[in-house]
C-alpha positions as CSV (number, residue, x, y, z in Angstrom):
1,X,97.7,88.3,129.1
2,X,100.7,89.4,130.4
3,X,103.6,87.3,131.4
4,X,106.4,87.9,133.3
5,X,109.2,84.9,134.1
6,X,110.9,85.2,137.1
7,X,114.8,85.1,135.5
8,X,113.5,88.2,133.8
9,X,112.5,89.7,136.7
10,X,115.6,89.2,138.5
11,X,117.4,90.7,135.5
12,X,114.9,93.7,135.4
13,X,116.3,94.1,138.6
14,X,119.7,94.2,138.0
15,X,119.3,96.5,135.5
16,X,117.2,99.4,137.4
17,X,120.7,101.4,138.2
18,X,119.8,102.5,134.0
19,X,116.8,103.6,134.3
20,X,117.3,105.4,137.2
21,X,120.4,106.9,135.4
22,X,118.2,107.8,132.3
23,X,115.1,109.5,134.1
24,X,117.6,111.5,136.1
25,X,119.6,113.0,133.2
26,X,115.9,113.7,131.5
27,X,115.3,115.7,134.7
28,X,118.3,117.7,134.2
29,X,119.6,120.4,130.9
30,X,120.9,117.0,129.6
31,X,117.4,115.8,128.4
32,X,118.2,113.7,124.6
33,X,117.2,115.4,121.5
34,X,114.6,113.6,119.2
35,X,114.5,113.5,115.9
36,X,112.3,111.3,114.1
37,X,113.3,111.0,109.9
38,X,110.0,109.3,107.8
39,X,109.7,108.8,104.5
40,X,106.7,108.4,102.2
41,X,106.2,105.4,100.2
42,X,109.3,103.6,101.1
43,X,108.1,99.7,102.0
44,X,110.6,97.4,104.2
45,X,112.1,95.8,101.2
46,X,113.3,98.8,99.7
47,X,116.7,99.3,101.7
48,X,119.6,97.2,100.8
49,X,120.0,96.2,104.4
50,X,117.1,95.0,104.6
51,X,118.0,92.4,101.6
52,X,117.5,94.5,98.4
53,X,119.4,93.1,96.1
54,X,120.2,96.3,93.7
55,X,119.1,99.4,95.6
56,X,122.1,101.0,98.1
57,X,121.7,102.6,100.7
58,X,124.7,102.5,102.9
59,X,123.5,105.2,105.1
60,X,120.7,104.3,106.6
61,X,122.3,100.5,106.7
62,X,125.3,101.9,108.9
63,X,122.3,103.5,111.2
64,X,120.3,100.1,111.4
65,X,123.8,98.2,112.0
66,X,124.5,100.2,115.1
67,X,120.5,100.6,116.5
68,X,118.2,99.2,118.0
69,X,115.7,97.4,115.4
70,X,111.7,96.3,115.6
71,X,111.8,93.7,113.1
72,X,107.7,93.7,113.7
73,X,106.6,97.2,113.6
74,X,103.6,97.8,111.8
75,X,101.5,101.4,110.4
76,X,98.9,101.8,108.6
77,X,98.6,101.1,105.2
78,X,98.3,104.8,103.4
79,X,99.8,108.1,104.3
80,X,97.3,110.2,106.7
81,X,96.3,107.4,108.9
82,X,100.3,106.8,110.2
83,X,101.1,110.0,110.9
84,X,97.6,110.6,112.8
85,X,98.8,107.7,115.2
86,X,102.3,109.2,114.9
87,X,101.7,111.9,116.5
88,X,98.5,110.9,118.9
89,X,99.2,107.5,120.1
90,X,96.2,106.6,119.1
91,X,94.4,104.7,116.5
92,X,93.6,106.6,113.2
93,X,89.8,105.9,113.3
94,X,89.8,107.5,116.9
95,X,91.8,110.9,116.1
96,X,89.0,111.3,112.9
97,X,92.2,111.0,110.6
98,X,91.6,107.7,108.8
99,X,91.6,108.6,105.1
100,X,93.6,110.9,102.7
101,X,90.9,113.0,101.2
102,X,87.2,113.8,101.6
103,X,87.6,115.7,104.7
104,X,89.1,112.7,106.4
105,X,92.5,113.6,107.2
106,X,92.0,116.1,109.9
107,X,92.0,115.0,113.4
108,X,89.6,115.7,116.4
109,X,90.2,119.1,117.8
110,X,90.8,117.3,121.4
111,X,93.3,115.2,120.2
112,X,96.7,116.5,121.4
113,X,100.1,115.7,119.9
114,X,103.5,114.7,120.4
115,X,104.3,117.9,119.9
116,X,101.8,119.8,122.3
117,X,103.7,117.4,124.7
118,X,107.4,117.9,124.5
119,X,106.4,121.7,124.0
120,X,104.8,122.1,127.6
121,X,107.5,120.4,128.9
122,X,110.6,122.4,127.3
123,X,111.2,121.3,124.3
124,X,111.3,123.1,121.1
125,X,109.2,122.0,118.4
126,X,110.0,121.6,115.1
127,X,108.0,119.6,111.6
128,X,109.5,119.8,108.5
129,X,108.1,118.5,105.1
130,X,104.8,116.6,104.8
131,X,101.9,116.8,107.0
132,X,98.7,115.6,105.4
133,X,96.5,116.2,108.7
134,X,94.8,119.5,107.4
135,X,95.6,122.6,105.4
136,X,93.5,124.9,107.4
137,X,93.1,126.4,110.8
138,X,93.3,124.3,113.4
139,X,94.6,121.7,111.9
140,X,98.2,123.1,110.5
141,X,101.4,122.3,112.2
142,X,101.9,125.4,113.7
143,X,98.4,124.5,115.4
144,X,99.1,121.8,116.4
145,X,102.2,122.0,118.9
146,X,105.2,122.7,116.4
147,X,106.9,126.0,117.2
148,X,108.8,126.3,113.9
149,X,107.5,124.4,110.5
150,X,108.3,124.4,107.2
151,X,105.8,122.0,104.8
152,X,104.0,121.5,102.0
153,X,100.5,121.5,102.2
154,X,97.6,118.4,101.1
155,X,99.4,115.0,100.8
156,X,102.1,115.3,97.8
157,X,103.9,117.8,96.7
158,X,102.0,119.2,93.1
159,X,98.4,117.8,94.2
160,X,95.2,120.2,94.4
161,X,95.7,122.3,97.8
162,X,99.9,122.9,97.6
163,X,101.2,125.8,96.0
164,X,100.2,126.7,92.6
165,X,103.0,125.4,90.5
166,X,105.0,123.0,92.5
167,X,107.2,120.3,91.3
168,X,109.7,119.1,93.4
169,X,112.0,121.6,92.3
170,X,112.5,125.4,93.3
171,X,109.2,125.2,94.8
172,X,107.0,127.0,97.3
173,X,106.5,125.7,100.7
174,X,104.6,127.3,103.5
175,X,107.3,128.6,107.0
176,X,105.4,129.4,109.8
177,X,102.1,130.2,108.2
178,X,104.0,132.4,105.2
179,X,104.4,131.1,101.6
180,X,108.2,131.3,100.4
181,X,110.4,130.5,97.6
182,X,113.1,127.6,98.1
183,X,115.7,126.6,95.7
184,X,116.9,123.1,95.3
185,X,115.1,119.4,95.4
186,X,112.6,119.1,97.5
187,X,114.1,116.1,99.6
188,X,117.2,118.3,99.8
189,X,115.3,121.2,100.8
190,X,113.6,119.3,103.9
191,X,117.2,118.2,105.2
192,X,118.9,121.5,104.9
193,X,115.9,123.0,106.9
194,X,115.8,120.1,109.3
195,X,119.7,121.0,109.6
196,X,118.9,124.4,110.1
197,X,116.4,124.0,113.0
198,X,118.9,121.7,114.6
199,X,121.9,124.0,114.5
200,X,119.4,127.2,116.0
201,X,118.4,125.0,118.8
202,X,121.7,123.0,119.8
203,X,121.9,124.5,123.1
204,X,118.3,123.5,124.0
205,X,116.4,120.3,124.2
206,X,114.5,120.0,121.0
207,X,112.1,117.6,118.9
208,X,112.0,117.5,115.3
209,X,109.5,115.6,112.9
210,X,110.9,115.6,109.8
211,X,108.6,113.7,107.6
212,X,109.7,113.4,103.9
213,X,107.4,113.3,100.6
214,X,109.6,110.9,98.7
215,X,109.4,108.6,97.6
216,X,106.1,109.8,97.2
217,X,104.6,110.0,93.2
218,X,104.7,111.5,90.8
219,X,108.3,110.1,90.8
220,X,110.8,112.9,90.7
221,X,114.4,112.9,91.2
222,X,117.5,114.6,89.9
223,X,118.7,112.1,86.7
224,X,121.9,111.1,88.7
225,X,120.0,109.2,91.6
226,X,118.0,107.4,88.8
227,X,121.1,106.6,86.6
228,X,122.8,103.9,88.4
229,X,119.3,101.8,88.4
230,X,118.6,103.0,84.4
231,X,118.3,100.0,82.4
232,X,118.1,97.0,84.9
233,X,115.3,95.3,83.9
234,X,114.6,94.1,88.0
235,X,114.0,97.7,88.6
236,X,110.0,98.5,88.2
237,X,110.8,102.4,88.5
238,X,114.8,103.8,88.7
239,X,113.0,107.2,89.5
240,X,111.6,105.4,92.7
241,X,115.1,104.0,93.6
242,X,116.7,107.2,93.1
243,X,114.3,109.1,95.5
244,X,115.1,106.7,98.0
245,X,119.3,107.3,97.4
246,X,118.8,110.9,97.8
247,X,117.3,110.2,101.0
248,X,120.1,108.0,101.9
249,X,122.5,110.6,101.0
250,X,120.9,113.4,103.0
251,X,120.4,110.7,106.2
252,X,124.4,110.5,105.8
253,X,124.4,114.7,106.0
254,X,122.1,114.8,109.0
255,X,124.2,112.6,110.8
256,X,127.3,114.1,109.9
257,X,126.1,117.6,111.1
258,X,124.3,116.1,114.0
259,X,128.1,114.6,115.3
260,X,129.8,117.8,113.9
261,X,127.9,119.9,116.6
262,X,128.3,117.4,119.0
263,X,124.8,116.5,120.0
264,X,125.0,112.6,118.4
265,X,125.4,110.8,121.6
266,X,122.7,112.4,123.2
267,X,120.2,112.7,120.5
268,X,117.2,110.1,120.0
269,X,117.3,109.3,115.9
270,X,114.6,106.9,115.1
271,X,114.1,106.1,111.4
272,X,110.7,104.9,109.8
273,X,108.8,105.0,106.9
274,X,104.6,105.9,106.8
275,X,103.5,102.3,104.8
276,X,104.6,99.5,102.4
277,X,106.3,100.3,99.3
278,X,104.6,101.9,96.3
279,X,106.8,101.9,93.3
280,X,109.9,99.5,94.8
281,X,108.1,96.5,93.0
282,X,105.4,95.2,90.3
283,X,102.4,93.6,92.0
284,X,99.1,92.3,90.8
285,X,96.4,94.8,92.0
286,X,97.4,95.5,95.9
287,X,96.9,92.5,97.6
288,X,99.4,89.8,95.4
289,X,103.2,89.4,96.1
290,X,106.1,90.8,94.3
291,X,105.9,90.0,90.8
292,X,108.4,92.0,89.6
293,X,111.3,93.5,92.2
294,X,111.5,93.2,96.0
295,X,109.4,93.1,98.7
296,X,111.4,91.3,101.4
297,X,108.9,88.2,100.7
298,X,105.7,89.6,101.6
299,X,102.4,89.8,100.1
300,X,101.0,92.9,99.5
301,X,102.0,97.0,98.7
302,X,100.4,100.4,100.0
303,X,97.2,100.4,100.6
304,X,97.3,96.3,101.1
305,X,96.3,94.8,104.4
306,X,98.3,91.7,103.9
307,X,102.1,92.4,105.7
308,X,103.6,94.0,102.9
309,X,100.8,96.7,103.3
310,X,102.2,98.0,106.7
311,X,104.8,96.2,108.2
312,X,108.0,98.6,107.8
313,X,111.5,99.1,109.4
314,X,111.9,101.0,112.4
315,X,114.7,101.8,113.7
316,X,116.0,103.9,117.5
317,X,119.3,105.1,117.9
318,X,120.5,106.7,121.2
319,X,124.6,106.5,122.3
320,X,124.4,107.9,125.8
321,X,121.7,105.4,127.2
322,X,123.6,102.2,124.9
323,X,120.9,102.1,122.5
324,X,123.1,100.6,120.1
325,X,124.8,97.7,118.4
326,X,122.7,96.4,115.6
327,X,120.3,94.7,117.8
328,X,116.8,93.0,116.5
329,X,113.3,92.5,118.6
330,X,110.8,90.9,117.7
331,X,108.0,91.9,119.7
332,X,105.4,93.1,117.6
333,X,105.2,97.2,117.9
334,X,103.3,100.0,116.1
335,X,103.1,103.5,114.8
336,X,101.0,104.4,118.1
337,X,103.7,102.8,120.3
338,X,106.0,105.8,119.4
339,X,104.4,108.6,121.3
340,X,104.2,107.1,124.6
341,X,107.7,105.4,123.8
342,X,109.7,108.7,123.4
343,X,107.5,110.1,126.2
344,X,109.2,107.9,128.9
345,X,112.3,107.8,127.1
346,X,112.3,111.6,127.6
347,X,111.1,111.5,131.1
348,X,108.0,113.3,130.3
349,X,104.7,112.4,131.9
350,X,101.8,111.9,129.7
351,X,98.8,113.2,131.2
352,X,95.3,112.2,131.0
353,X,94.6,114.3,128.0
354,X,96.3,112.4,125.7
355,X,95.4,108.4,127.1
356,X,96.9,106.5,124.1
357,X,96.0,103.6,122.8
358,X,99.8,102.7,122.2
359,X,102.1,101.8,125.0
360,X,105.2,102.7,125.9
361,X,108.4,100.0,124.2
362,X,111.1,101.4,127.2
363,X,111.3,97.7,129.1
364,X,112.3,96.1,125.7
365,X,114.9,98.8,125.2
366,X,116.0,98.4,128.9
367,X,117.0,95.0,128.2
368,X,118.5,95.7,124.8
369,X,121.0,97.7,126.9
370,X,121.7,94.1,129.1
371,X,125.3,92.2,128.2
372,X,124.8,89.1,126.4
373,X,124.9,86.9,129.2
374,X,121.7,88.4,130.5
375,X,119.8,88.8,127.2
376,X,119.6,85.5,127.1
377,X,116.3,85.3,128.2
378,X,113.3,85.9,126.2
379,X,112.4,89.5,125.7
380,X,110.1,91.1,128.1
381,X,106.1,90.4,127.4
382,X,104.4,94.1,126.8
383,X,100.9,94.7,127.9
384,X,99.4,93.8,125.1
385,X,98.3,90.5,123.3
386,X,97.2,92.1,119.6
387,X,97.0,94.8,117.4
388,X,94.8,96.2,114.9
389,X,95.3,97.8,111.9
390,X,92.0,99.1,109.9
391,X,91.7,100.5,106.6
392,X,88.4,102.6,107.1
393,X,86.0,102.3,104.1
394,X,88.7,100.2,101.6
395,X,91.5,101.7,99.3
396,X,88.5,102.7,97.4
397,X,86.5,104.3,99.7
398,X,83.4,102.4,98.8
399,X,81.7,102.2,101.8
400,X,81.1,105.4,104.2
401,X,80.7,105.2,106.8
402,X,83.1,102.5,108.2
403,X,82.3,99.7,109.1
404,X,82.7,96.8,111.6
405,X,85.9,94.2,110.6
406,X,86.1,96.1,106.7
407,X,89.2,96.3,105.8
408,X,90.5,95.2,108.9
409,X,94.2,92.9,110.4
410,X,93.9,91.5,113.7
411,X,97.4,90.3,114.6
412,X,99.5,88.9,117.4
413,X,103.3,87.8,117.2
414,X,101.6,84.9,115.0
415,X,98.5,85.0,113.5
416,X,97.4,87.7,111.2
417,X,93.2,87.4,110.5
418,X,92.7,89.5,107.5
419,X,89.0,90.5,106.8
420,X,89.2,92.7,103.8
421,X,88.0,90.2,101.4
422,X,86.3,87.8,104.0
423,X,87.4,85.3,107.0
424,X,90.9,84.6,106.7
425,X,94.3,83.8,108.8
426,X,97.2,83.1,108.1
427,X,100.4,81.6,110.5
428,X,103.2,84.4,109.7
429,X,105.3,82.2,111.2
430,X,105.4,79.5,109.3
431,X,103.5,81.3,106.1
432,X,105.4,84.9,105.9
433,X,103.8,85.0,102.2
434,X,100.5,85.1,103.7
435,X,99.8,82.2,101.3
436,X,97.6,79.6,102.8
437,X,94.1,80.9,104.7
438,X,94.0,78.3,107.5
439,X,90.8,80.0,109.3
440,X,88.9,76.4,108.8
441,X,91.6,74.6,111.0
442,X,91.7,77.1,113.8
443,X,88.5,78.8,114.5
444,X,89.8,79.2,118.3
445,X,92.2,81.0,117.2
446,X,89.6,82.6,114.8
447,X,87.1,83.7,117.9
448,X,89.7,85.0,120.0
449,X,90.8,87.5,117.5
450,X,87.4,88.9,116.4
451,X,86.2,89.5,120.2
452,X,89.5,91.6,120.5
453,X,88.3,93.7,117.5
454,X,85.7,94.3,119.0
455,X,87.1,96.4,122.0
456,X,89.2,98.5,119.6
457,X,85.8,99.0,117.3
458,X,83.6,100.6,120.3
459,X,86.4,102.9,120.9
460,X,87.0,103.4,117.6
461,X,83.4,103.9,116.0
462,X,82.2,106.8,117.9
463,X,85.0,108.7,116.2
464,X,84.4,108.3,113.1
465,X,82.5,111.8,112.5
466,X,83.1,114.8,110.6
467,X,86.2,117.2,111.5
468,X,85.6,120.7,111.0
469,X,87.4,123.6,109.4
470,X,87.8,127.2,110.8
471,X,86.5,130.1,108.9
472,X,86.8,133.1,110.7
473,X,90.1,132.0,112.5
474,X,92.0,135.3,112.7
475,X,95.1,132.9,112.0
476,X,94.1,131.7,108.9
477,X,91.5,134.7,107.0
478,X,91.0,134.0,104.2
479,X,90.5,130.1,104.6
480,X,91.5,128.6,101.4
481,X,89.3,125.7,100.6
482,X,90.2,122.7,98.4
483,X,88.2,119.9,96.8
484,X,89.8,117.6,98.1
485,X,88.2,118.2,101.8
486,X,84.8,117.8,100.6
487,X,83.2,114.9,102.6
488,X,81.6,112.5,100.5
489,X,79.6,109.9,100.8
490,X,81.4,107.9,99.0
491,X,84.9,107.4,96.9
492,X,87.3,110.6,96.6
493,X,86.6,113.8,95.3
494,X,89.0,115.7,93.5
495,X,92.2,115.9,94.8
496,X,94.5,116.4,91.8
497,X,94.7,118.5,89.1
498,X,94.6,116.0,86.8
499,X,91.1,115.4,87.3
500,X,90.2,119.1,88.5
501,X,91.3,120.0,85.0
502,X,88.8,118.0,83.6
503,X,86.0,120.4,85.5
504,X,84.1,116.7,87.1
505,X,80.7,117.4,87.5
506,X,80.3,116.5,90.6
507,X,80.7,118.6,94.2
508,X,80.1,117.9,97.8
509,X,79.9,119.8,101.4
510,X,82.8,121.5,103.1
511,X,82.7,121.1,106.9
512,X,83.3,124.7,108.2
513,X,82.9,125.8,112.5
514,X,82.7,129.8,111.8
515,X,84.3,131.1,114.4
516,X,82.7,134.6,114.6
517,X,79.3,136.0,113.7
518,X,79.7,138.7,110.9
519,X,79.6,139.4,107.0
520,X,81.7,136.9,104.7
521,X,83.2,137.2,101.6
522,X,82.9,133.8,99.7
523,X,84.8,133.5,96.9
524,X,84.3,130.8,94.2
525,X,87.1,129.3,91.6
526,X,87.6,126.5,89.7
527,X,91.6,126.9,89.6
528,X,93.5,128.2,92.3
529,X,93.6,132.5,92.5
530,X,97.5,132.1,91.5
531,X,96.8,130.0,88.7
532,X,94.8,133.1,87.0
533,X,92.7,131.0,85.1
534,X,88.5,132.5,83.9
535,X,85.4,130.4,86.1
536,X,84.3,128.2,83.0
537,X,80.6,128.4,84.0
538,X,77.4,130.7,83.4
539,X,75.7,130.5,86.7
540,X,77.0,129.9,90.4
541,X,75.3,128.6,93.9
542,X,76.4,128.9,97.3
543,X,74.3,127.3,100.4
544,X,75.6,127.3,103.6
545,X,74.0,128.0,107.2
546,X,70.4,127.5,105.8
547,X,70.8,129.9,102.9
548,X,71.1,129.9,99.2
549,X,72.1,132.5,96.9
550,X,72.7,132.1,92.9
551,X,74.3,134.7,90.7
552,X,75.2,135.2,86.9
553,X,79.0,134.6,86.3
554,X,80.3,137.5,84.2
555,X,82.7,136.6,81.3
556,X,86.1,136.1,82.0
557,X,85.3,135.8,85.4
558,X,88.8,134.9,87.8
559,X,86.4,134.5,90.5
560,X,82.8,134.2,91.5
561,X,81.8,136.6,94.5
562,X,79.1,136.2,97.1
563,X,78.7,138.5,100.3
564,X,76.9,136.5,103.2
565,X,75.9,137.4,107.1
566,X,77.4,134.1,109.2
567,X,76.4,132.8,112.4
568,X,79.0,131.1,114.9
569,X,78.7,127.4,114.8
570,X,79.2,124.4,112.8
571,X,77.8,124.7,109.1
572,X,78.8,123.4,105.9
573,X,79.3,124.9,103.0
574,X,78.0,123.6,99.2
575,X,78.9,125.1,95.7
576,X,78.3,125.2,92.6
577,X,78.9,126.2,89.0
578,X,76.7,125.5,86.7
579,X,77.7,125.5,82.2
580,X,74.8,126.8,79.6
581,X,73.6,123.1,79.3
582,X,72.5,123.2,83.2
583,X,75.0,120.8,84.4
584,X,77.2,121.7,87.5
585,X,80.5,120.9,89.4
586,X,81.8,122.2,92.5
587,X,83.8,125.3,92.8
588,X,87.3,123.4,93.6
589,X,89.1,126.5,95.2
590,X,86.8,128.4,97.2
591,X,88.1,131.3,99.7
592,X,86.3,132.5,102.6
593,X,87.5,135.6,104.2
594,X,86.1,137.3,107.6
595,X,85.2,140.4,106.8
């Protein structure tokens, strides 16, 4: 229901002389800059404004203390699923993004992005640092509507699909669809080249994601971030901490240059993170409160569905339209709010391919930008009376495919009705712990929420299908595969090389669209090709489009080799490698080249 008092209205009124200002400059070579900083890992309690008692960060404080804040803004709990409603508007289970393996983290090839959208309507593009929504063509960044990227492939820095070799330092990240070397820490690395794309744009409009891996495991960090929290028995991991003050020193730098070159008054800086914390704090399996550390009083961590699982700071800053001033709403808001948001901020129509599920926040900021005097009536109501955030199939993945209220939060500006492990609400109000379930003395309140779920489950459930990758995509020949995209029917297949190195006998199906009808050159590895490591097996199988071949692996082998004639059209693809005893994995790395 939406409700509108008439003092509001009146002052809505008042006030249209801004927005009118504000759509005509976005019509105009005056159109703000947007760059949007987010961070991996980092939960709401894990910034000292935010009441963290021992970590500092007094950069990103002085940006919350002069911005615009959304004390109730809410993602979803793990890394993929965010930043597919990042950049869609839409809800994770509907782009086909809702997990972070098993060939779940690639969206629908329909869905466009914030960055196809500021791009067709003058912008430059630009995404630096983590992606997670697909290694392969047409998945990438550069496919997906950024002009000029710089990331890391799979979802951390070190796991199965990145570069041979990586560890945070001196490593090898992927411009523009080109591997190169790039000295430095990799948080360090991601600003300078966010810097960098800034300063060869400045006398354009321009967009730029820059999406950070820490403070992303494994926990990294030069010594002299971690030192200051060494030895302070309140701090669970001084690695974590010191991830999150390099950020805060490089947030410092990117404002500094952003001011130098004088674009800061006219630039949209919005500052978020991707889910609840992972390391700032010692828990009891997912789900309990801090037992160790701080977590702003709420229950739960990544991965959680209780508040600490996805509620996390957000915060806009924009000078030239008086988006400023340390001011706090607390309208609830969410991750697929921001595309739509920045969309009208922009003065950029959204057109009917894109029909997100989020809606746009601009009437809230409009009246952050009223005097006192005429804030003092109740923020404006938005067009929408709940939100859902689902957790497809669990942290565990133990149930594919999804299904109905799993895993789920249905939540208003009060209630929160958490079904992951049963019926169960909670008053956030008056309970911000999440401590007492008080579903048996409201089952109104009970009904109303699981009939809204059910709107956002028949949009959401059609979606829920396999997303393919390209082979035969002249952009993208030889398609690398990694394990980790295998879609299984259950749990995660291997997506580290912790447990690649222990050859798991166990394999599942690629999901492969062959672009073009011809002879293919399938390639089969249990390490990556840099790694130059022998195929540990005797015997090898590859089926895919209806047939099956099986050789003899020769000794010493770096690679198993298999010529095939393809068919255009959806396939999948199944290998594997079998020892003397008869017992097979998959091939982990598996190239496919056009030839």
């Amino acid at each position: 229901m939406i409700i509108r008092t008439i003092t509001f209205l009146i002052l809505l009124g008042t006030s249209c002389h801004s927005l009118v200002r504000v759509n005509a400059d976005t019509n105009s070579a005056t159109r703000p800059n947007v760059v949007l900083v987010m961070t991996d890992d980092q939960g709401y309690g894990d910034l000292s404004c935010h009441g963290n008692p021992i970590l500092k960060t007094p950069n990103i404080d002085r940006l919350s203390a002069n911005s615009i804040r959304f004390t109730d803004f809410h993602v979803s709990p793990f890394c993929t699923p965010t930043r597919a409603a990042l950049m869609t508007g839409n809800y994770p289970g509907y782009t086909g993004a809702y997990r972070t393996s098993s060939g779940r983290t690639m969206m629908h090839r329909d869905e466009k992005t914030i960055a196809n959208l500021f791009g067709d309507n003058g912008y430059v593009t630009g995404m630096v640092g983590k992606w997670h929504l697909g290694d392969n063509a047409p998945h990438r960044p550069q496919d997906r509507g950024f002009q000029d990227v710089v990331w890391h492939r799979c979802g951390g820095v070190g796991q199965a699909s990145d570069y041979w070799g990586n560890d945070y330092f001196d490593d090898t990240y992927e411009r523009n669809g080109r591997f190169e070397k790039f000295e430095g820490y990799c948080t360090d690395v991601w600003f300078r080249e966010g810097i960098r794309f800034i300063e060869e744009n400045q006398t354009k409009p321009f967009f730029l994601y820059l999406a950070l891996n820490a403070p992303h495991g494994p926990y990294r960090v030069p010594p002299e971030w971690a030192e200051p929290y060494t030895g302070n028995r309140s701090v669970t991991n001084p690695n974590f901490y010191g991830m999150i003050a390099n950020i805060d020193h490089n947030v410092g730098i990117l404002r500094d240059r952003i001011a130098r070159l004088g674009l800061a008054e006219n630039t949209i800086l919005i500052f978020m993170t991707d889910n609840g914390t992972a390391g700032g704090a010692k828990f009891e399996g997912l789900d309990s409160e801090a037992k160790l550390g701080y977590n702003a009083g709420m229950r739960g961590k990544k991965s959680s569905l209780y508040e600490g699982g996805h509620r996390v700071p957000f915060f806009l800053h924009w000078p030239q339209a008086g988006l400023i001033g340390g001011k706090d709403f607390h309208t609830q808001a969410a991750h697929i709010d921001v595309l739509p948001t920045l969309a009208d901020l922009c003065g950029i129509p959204v057109s009917d391919e894109f029909k997100p599920d989020g809606i746009s926040l601009k009437p809230l900021l409009e009246h952050a930008k009223l005097d006192d005097s005429e804030r003092s009536v109740s923020e404006p109501e938005l067009p929408r009376d709940h939100h859902v955030v689902q957790f497809h199939a669990g942290a565990y993945a133990r149930s594919f495919p999804p299904q109905p209220f799993e895993y789920s939060v249905v939540m208003d500006h009060r209630w929160r009705l958490v079904n992951s492990d049963g019926q169960r609400l909670f008053d956030i109000q008056a309970d911000p712990a999440q401590r007492d379930n008080v579903a048996d003395e409201h089952p109104e309140v009970v009904d109303r929420l699981r009939t809204a779920y059910q709107t956002f489950w028949e949009k959401v459930s059609p979606r829920l299908t396999p997303v393919r990758i390209d082979i035969g995509n002249p952009t993208d020949n030889p398609t690398v595969l990694c394990s980790q995209d295998w879609y299984m029917p259950t749990g995660n297949p291997p997506w580290n090389f912790g447990s690649i190195a222990k050859r798991p006998r166990v394999t599942g199906p690629w999901m492969l669209e062959v672009k073009k009808a011809g002879t293919y050159r399938i390639t089969l590895r249990q390490m990556p090709k840099e790694a130059d490591k022998p195929v540990i097996a005797v015997r090898a199988k590859v089926k895919i489009a209806g047939q099956s071949l099986e050789v003899p692996v020769q000794p010493d082998s770096r690679g198993v080799v298999f010529e095939m004639e393809l068919p255009t059209g959806p396939t999948k693809l199944v290998t594997w490698l079998y020892d003397a005893k008869g017992n097979a994995g998959g091939a982990y790395f598996t190239e496919v080249e056009a030839m």
